[in-house]
mmCIF file of the N, C-alpha and C atoms, coordinates in Angstrom:
data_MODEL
# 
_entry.id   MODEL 
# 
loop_
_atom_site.group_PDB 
_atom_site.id 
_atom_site.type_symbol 
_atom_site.label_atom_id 
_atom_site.label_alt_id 
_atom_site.label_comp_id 
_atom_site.label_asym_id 
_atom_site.label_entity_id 
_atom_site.label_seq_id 
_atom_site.pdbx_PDB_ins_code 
_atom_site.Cartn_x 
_atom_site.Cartn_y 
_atom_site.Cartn_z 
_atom_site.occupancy 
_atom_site.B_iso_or_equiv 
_atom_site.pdbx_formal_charge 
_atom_site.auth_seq_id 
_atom_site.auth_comp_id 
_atom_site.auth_asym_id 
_atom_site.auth_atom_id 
_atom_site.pdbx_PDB_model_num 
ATOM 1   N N  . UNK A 1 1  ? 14.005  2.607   -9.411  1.00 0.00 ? 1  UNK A N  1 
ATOM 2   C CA . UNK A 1 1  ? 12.608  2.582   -9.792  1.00 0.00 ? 1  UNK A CA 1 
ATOM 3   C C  . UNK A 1 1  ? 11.754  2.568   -8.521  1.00 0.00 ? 1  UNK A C  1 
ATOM 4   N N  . UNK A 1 2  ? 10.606  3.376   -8.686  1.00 0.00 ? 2  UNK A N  1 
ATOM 5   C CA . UNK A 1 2  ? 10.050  3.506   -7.682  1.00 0.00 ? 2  UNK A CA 1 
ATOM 6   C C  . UNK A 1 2  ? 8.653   2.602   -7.570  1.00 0.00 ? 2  UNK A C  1 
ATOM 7   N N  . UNK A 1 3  ? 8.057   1.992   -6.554  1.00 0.00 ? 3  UNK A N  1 
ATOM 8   C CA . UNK A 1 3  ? 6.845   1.123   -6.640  1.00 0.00 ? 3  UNK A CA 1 
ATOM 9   C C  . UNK A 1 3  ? 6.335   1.010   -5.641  1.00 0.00 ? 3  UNK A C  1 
ATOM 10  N N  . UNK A 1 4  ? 4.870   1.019   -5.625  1.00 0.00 ? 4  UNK A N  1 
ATOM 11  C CA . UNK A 1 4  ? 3.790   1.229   -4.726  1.00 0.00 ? 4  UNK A CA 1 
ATOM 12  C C  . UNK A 1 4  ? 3.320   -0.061  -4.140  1.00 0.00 ? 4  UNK A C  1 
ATOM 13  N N  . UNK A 1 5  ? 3.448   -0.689  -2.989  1.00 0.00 ? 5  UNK A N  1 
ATOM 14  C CA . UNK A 1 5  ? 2.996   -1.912  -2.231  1.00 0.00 ? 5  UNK A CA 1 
ATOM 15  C C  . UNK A 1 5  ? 2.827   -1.817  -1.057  1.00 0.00 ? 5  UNK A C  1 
ATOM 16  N N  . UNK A 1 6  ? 2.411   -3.019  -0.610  1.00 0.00 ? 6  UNK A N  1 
ATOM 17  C CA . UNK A 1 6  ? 1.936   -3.029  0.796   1.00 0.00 ? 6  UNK A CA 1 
ATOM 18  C C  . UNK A 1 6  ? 3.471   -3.404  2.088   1.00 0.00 ? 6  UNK A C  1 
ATOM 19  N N  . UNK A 1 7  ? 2.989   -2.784  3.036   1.00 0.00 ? 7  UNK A N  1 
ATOM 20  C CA . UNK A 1 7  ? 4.141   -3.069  4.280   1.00 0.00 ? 7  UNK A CA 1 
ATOM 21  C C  . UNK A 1 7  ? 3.560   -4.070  5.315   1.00 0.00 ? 7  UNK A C  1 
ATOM 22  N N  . UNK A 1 8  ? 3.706   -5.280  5.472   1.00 0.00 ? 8  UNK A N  1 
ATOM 23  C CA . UNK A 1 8  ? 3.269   -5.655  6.907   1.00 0.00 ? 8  UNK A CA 1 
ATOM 24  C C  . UNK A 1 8  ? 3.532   -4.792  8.051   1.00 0.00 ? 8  UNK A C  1 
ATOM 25  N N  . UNK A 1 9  ? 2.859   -5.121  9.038   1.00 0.00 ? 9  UNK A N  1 
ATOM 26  C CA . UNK A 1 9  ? 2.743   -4.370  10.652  1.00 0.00 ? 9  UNK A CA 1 
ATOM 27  C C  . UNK A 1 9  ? 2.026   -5.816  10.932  1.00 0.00 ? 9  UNK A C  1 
ATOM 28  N N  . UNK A 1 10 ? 1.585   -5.280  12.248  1.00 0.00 ? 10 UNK A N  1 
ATOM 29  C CA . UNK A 1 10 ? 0.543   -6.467  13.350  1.00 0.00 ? 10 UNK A CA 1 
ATOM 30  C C  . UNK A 1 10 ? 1.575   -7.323  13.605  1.00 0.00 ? 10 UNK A C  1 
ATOM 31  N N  . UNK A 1 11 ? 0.937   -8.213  14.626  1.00 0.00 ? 11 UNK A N  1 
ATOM 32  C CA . UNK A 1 11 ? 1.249   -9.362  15.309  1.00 0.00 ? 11 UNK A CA 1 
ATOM 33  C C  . UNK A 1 11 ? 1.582   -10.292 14.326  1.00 0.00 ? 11 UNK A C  1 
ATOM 34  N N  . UNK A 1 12 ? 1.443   -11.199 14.751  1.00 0.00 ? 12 UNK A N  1 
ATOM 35  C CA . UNK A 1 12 ? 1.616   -12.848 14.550  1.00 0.00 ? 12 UNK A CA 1 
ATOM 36  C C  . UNK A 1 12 ? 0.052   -13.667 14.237  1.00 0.00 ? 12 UNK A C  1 
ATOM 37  N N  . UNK A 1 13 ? -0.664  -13.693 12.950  1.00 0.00 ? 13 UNK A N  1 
ATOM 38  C CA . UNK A 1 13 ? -1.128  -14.158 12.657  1.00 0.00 ? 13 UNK A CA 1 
ATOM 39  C C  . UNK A 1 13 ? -2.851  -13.092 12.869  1.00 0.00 ? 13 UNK A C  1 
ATOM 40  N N  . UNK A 1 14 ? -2.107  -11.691 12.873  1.00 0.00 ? 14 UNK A N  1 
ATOM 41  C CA . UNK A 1 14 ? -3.456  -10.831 12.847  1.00 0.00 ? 14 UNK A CA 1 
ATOM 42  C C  . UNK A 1 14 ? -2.544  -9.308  12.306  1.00 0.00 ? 14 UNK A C  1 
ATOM 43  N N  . UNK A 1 15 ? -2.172  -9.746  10.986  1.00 0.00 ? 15 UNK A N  1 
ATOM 44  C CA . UNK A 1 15 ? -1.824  -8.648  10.213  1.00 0.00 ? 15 UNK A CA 1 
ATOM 45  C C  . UNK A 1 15 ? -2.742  -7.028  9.547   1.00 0.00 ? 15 UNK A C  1 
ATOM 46  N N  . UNK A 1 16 ? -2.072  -6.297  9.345   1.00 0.00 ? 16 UNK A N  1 
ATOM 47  C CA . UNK A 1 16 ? -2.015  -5.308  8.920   1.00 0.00 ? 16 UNK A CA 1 
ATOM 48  C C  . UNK A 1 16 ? -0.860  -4.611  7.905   1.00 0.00 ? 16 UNK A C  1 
ATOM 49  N N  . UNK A 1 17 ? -1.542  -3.563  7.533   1.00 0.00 ? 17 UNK A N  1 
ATOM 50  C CA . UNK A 1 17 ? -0.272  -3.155  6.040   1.00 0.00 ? 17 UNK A CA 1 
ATOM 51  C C  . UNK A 1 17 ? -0.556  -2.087  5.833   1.00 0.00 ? 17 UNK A C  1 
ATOM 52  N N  . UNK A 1 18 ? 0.252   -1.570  5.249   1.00 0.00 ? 18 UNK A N  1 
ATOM 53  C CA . UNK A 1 18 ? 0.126   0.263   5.076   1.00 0.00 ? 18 UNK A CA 1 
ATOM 54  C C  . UNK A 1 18 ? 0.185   -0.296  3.570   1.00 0.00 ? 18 UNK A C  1 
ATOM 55  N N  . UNK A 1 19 ? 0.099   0.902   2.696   1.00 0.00 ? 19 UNK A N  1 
ATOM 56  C CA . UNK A 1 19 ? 0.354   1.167   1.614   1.00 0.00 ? 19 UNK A CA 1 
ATOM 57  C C  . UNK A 1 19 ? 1.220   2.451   1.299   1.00 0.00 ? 19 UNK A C  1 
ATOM 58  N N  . UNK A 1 20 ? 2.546   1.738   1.016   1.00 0.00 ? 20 UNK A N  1 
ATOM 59  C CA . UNK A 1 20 ? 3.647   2.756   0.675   1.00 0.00 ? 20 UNK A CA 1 
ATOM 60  C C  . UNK A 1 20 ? 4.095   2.612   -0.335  1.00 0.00 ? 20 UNK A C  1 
ATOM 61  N N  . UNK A 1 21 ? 4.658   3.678   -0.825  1.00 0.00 ? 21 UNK A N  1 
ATOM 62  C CA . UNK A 1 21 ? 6.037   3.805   -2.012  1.00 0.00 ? 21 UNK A CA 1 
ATOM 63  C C  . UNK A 1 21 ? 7.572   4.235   -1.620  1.00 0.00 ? 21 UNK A C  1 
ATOM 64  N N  . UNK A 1 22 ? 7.884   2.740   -1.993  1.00 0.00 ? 22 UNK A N  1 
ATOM 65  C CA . UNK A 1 22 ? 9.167   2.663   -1.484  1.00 0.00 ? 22 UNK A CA 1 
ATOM 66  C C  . UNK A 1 22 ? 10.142  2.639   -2.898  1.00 0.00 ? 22 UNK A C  1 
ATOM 67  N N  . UNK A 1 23 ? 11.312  2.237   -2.702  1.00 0.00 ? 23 UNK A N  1 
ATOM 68  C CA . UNK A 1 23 ? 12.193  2.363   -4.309  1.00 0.00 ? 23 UNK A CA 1 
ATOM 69  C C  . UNK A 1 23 ? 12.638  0.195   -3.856  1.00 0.00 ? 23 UNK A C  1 
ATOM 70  N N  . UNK A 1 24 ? 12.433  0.019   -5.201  1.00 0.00 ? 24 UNK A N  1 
ATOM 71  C CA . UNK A 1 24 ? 11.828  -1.372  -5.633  1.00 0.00 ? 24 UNK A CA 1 
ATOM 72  C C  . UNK A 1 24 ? 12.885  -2.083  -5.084  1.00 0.00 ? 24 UNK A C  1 
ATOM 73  N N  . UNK A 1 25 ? 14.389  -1.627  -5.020  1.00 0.00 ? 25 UNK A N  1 
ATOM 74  C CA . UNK A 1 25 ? 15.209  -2.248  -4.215  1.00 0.00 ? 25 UNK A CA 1 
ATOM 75  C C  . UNK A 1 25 ? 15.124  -2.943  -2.696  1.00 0.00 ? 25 UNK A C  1 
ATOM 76  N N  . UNK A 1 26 ? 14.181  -2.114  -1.750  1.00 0.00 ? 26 UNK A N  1 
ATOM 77  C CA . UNK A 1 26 ? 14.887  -1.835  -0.867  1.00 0.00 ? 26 UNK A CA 1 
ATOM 78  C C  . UNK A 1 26 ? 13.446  -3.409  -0.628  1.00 0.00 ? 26 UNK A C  1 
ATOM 79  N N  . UNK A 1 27 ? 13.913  -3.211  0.697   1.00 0.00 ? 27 UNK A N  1 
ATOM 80  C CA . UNK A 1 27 ? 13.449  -4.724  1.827   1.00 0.00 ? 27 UNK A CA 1 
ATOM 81  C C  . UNK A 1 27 ? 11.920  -4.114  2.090   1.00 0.00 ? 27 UNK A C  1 
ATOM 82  N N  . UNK A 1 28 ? 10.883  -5.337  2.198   1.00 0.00 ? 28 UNK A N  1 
ATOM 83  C CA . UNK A 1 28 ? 9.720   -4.856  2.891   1.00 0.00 ? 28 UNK A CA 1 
ATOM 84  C C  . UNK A 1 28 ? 9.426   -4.182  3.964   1.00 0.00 ? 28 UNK A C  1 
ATOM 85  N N  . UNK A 1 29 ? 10.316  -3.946  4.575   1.00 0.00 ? 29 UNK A N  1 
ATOM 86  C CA . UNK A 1 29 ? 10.593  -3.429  5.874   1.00 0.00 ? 29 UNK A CA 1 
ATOM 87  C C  . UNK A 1 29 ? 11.269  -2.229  5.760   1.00 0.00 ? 29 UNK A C  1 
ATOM 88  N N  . UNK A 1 30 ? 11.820  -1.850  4.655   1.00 0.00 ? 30 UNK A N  1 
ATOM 89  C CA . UNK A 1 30 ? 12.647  -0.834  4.010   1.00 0.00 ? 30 UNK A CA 1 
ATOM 90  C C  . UNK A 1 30 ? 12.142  0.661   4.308   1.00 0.00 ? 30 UNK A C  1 
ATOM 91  N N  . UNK A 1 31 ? 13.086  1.823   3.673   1.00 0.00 ? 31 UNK A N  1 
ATOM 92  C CA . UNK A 1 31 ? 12.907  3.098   4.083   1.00 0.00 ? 31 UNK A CA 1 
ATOM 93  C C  . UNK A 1 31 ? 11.820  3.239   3.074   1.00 0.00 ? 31 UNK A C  1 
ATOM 94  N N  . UNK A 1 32 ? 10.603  4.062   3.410   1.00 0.00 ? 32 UNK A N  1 
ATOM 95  C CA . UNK A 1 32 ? 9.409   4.530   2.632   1.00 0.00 ? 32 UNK A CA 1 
ATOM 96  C C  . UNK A 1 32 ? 9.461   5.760   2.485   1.00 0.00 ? 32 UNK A C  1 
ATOM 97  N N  . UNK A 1 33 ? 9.388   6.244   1.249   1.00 0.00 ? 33 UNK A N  1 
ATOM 98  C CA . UNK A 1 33 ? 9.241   7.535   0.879   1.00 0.00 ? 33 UNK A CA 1 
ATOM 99  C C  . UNK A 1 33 ? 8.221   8.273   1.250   1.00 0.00 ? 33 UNK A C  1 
ATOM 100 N N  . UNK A 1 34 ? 6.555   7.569   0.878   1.00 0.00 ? 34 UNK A N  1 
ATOM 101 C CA . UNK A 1 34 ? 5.649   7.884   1.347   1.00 0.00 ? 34 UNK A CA 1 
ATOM 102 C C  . UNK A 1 34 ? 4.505   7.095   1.894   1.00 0.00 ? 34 UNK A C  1 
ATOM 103 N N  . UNK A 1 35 ? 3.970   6.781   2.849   1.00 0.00 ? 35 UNK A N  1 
ATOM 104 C CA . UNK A 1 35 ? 2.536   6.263   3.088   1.00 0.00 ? 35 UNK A CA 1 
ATOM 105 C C  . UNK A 1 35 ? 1.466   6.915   2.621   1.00 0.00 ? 35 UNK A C  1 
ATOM 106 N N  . UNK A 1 36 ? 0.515   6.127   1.867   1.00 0.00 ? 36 UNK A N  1 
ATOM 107 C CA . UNK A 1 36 ? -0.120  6.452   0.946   1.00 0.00 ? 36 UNK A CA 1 
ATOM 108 C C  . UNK A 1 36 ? -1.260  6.139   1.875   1.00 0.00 ? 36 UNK A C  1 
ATOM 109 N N  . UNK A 1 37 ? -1.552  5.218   2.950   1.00 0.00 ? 37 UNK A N  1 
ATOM 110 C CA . UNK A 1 37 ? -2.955  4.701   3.663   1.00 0.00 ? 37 UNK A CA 1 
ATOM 111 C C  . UNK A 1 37 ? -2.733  3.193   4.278   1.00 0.00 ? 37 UNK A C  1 
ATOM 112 N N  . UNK A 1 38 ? -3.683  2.481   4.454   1.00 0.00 ? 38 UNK A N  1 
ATOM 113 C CA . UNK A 1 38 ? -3.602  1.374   5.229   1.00 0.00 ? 38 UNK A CA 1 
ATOM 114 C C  . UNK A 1 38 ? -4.829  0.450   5.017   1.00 0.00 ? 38 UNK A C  1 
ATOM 115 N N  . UNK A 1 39 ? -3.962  -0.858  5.129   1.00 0.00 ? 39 UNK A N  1 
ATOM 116 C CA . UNK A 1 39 ? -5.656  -1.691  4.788   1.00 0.00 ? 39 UNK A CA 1 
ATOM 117 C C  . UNK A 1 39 ? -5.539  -2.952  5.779   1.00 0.00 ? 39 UNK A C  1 
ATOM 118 N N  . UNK A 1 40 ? -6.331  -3.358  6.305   1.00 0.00 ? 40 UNK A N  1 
ATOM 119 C CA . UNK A 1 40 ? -6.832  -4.601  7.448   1.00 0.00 ? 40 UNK A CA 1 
ATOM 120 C C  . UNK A 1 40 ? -7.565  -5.459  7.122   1.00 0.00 ? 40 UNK A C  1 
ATOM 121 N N  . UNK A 1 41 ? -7.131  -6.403  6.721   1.00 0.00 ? 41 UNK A N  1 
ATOM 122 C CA . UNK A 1 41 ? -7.875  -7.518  5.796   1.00 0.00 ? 41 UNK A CA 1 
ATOM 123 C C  . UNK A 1 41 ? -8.360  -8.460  6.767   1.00 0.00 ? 41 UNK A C  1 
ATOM 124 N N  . UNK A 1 42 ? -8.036  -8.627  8.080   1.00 0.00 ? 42 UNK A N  1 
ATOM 125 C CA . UNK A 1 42 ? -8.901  -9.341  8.860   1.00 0.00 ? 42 UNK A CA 1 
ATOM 126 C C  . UNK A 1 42 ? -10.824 -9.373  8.638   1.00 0.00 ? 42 UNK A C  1 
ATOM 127 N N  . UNK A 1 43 ? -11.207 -10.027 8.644   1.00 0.00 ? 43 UNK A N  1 
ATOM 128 C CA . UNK A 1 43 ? -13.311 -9.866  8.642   1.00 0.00 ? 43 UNK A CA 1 
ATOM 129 C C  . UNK A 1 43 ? -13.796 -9.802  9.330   1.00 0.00 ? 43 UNK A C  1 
ATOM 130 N N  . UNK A 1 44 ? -13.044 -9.283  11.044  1.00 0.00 ? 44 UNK A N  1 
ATOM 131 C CA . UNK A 1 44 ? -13.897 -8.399  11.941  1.00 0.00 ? 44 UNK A CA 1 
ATOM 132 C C  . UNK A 1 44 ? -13.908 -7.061  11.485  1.00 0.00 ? 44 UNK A C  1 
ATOM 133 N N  . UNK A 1 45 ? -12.712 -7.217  11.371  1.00 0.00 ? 45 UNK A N  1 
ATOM 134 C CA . UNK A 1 45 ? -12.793 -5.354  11.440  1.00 0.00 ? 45 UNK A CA 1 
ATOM 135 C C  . UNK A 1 45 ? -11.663 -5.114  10.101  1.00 0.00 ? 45 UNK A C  1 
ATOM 136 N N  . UNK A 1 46 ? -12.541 -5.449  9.033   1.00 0.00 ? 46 UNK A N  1 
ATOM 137 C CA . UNK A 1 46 ? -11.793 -4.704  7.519   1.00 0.00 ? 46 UNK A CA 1 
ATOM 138 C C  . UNK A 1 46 ? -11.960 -3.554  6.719   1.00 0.00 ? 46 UNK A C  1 
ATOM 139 N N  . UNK A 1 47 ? -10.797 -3.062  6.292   1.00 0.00 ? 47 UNK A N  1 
ATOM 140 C CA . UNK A 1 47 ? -10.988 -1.326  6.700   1.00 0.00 ? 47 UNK A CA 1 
ATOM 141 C C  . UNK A 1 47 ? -9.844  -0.885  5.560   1.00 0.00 ? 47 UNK A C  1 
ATOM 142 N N  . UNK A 1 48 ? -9.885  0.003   5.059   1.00 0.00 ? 48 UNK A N  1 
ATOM 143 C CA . UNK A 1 48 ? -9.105  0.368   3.958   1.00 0.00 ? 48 UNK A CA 1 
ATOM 144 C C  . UNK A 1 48 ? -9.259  1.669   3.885   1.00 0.00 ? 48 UNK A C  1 
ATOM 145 N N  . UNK A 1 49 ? -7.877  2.862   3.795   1.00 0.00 ? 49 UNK A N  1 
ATOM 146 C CA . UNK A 1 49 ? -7.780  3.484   3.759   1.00 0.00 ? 49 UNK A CA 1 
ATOM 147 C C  . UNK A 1 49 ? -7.226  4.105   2.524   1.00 0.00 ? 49 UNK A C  1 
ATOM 148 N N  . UNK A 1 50 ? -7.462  4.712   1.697   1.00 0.00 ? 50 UNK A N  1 
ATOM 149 C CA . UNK A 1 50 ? -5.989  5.106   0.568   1.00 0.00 ? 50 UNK A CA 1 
ATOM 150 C C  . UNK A 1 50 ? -6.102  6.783   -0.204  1.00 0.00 ? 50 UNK A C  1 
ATOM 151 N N  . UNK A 1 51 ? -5.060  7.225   -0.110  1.00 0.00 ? 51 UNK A N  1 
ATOM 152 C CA . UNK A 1 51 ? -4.921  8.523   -0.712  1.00 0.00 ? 51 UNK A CA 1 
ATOM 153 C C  . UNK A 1 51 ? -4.650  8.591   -2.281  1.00 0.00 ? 51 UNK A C  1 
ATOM 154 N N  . UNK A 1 52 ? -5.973  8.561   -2.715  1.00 0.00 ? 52 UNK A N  1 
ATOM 155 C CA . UNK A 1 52 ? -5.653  7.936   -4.471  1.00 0.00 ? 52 UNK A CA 1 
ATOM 156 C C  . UNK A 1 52 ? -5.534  8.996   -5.152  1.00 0.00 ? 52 UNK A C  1 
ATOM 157 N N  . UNK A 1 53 ? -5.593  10.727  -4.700  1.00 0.00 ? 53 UNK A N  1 
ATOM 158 C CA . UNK A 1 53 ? -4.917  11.749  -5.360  1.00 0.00 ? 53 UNK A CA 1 
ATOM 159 C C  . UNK A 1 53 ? -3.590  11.310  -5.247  1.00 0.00 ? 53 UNK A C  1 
ATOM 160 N N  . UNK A 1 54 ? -2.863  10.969  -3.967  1.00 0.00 ? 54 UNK A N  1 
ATOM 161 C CA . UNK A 1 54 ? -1.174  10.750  -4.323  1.00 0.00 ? 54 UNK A CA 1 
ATOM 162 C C  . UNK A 1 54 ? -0.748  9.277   -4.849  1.00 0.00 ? 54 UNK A C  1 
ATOM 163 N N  . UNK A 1 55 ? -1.369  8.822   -4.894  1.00 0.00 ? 55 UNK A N  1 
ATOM 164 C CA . UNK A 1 55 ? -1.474  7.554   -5.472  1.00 0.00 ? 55 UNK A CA 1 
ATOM 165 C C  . UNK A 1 55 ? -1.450  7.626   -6.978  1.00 0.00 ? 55 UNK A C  1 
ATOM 166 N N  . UNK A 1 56 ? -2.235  8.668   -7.277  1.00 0.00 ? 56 UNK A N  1 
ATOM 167 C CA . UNK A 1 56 ? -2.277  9.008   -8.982  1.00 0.00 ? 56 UNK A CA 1 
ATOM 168 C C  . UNK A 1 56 ? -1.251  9.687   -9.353  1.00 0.00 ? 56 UNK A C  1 
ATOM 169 N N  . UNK A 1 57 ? -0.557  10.428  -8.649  1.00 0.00 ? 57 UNK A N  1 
ATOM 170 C CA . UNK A 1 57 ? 0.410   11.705  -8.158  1.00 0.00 ? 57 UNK A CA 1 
ATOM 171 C C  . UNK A 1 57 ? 1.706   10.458  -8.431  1.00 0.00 ? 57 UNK A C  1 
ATOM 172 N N  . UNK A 1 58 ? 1.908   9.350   -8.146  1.00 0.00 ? 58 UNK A N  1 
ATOM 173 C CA . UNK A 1 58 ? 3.322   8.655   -7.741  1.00 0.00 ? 58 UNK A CA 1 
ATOM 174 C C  . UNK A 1 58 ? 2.983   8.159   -9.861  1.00 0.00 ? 58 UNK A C  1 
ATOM 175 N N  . UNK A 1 59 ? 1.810   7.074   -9.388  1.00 0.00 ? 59 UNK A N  1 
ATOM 176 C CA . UNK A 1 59 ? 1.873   6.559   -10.765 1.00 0.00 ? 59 UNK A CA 1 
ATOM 177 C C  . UNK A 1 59 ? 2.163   7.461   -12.146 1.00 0.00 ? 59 UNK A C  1 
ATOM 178 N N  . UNK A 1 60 ? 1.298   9.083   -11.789 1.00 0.00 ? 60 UNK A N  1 
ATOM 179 C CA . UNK A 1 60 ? 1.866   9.361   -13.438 1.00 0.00 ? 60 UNK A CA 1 
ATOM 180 C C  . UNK A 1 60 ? 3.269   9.607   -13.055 1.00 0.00 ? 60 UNK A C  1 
ATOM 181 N N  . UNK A 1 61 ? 4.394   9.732   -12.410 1.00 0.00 ? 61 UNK A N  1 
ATOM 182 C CA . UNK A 1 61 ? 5.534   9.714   -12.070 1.00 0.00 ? 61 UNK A CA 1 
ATOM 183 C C  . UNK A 1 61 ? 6.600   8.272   -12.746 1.00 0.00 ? 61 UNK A C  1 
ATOM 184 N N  . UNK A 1 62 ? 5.431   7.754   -12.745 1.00 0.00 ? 62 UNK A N  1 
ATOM 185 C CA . UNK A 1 62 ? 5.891   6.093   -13.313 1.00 0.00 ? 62 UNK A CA 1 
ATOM 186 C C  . UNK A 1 62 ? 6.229   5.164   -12.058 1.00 0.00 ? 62 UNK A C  1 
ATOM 187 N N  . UNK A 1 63 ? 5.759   4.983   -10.925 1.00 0.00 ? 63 UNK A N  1 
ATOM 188 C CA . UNK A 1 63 ? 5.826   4.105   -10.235 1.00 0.00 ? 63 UNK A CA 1 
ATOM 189 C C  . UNK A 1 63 ? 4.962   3.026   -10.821 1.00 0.00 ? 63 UNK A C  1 
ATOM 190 N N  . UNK A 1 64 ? 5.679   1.673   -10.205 1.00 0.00 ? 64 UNK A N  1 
ATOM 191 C CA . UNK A 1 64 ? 5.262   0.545   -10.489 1.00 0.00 ? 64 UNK A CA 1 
ATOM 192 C C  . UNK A 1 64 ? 4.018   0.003   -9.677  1.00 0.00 ? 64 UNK A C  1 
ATOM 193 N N  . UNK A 1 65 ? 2.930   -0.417  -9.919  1.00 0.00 ? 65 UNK A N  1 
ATOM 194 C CA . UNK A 1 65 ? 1.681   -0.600  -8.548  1.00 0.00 ? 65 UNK A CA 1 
ATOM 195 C C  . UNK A 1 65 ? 1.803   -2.076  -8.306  1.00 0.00 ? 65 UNK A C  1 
ATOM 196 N N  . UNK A 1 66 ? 2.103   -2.965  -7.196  1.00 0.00 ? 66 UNK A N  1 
ATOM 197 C CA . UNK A 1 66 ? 1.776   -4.294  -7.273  1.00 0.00 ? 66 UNK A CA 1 
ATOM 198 C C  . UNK A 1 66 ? 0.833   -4.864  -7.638  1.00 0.00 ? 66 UNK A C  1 
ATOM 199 N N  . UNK A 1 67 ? 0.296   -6.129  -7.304  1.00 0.00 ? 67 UNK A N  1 
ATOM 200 C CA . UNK A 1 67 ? -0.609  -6.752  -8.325  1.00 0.00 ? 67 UNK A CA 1 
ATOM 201 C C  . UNK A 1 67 ? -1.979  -6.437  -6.772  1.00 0.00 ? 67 UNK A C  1 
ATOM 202 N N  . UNK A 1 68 ? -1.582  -6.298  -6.180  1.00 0.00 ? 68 UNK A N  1 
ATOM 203 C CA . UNK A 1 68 ? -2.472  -6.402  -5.029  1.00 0.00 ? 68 UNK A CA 1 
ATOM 204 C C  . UNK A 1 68 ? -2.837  -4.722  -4.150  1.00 0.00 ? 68 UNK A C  1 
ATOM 205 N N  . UNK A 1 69 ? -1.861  -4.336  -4.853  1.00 0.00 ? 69 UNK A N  1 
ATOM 206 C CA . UNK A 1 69 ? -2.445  -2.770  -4.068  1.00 0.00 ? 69 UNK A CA 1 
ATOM 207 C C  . UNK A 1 69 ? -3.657  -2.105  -6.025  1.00 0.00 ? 69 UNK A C  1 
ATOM 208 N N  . UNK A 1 70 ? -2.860  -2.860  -7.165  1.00 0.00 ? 70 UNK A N  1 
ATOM 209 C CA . UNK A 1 70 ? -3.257  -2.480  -7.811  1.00 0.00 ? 70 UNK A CA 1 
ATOM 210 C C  . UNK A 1 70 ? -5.014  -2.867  -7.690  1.00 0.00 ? 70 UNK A C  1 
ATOM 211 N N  . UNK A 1 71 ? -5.220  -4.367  -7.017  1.00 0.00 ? 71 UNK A N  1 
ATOM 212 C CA . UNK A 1 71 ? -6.491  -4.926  -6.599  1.00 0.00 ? 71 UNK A CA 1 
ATOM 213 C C  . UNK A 1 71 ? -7.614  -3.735  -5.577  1.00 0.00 ? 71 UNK A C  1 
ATOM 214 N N  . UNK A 1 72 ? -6.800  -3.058  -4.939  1.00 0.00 ? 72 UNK A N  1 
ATOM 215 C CA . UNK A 1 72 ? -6.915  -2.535  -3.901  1.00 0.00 ? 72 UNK A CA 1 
ATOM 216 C C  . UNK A 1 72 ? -7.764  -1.342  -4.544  1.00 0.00 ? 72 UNK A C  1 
ATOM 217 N N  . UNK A 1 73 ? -6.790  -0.595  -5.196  1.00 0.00 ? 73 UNK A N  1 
ATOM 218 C CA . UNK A 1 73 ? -7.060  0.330   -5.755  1.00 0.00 ? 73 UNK A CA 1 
ATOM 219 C C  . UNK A 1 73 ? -8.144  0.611   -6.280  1.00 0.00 ? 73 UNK A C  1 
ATOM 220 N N  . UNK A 1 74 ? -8.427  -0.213  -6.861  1.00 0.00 ? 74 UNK A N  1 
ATOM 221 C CA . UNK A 1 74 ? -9.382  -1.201  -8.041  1.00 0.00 ? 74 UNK A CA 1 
ATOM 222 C C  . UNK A 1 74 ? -10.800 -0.845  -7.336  1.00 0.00 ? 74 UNK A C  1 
ATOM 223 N N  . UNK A 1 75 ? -10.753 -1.288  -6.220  1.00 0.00 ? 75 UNK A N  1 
ATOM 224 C CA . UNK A 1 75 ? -12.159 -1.379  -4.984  1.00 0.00 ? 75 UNK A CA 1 
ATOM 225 C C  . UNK A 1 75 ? -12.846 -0.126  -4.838  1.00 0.00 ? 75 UNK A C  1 
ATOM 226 N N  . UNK A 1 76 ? -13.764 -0.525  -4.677  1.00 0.00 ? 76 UNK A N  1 
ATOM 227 C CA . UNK A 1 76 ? -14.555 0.835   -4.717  1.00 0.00 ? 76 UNK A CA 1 
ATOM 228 C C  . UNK A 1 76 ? -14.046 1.603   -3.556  1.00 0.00 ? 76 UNK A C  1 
ATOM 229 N N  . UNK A 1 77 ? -14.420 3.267   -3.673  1.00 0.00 ? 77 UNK A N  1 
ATOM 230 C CA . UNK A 1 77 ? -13.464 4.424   -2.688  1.00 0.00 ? 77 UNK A CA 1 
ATOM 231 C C  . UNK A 1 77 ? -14.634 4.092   -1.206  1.00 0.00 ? 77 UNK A C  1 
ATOM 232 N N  . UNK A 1 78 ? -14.357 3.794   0.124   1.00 0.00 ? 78 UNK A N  1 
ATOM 233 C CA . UNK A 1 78 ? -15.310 4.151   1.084   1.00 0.00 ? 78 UNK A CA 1 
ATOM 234 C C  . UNK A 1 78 ? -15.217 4.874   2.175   1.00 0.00 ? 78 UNK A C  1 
# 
């Protein structure tokens, strides 16, 4: 099964995350099929990126969306 979530990156206590679809097995750190965009939740510099044609593209496929990219998603496009 395939499902759409976030990847940590960054340092140590000044994270970052892509948004990929990976297959639900594998480790957060795991092989990604695709990067979908990226989001920086820090409140200097918060920033969100996302490709919600392939994003729509995975889901009607039947990927699973987490509860937090599904949040993401959710947000208005900027």
């Amino acid at each position: 099964m395939v499902t759409i979530r976030l990847k940590r990156l960054g340092r140590k206590k000044s994270p970052f995350y892509r948004i990929v679809v990976v297959e639900r097995r594998n480790s957060r750190a795991g092989k990604v099929l695709e990067t979908l965009g990226h989001y920086n939740p820090l409140p200097a510099a918060r920033d969100m990126k996302v490709d919600r044609e392939r994003a729509a593209h995975w889901i009607s496929k039947g990927a699973v969306v987490s509860e937090t990219v599904k949040t993401l998603l959710a947000a208005p496009a900027s």
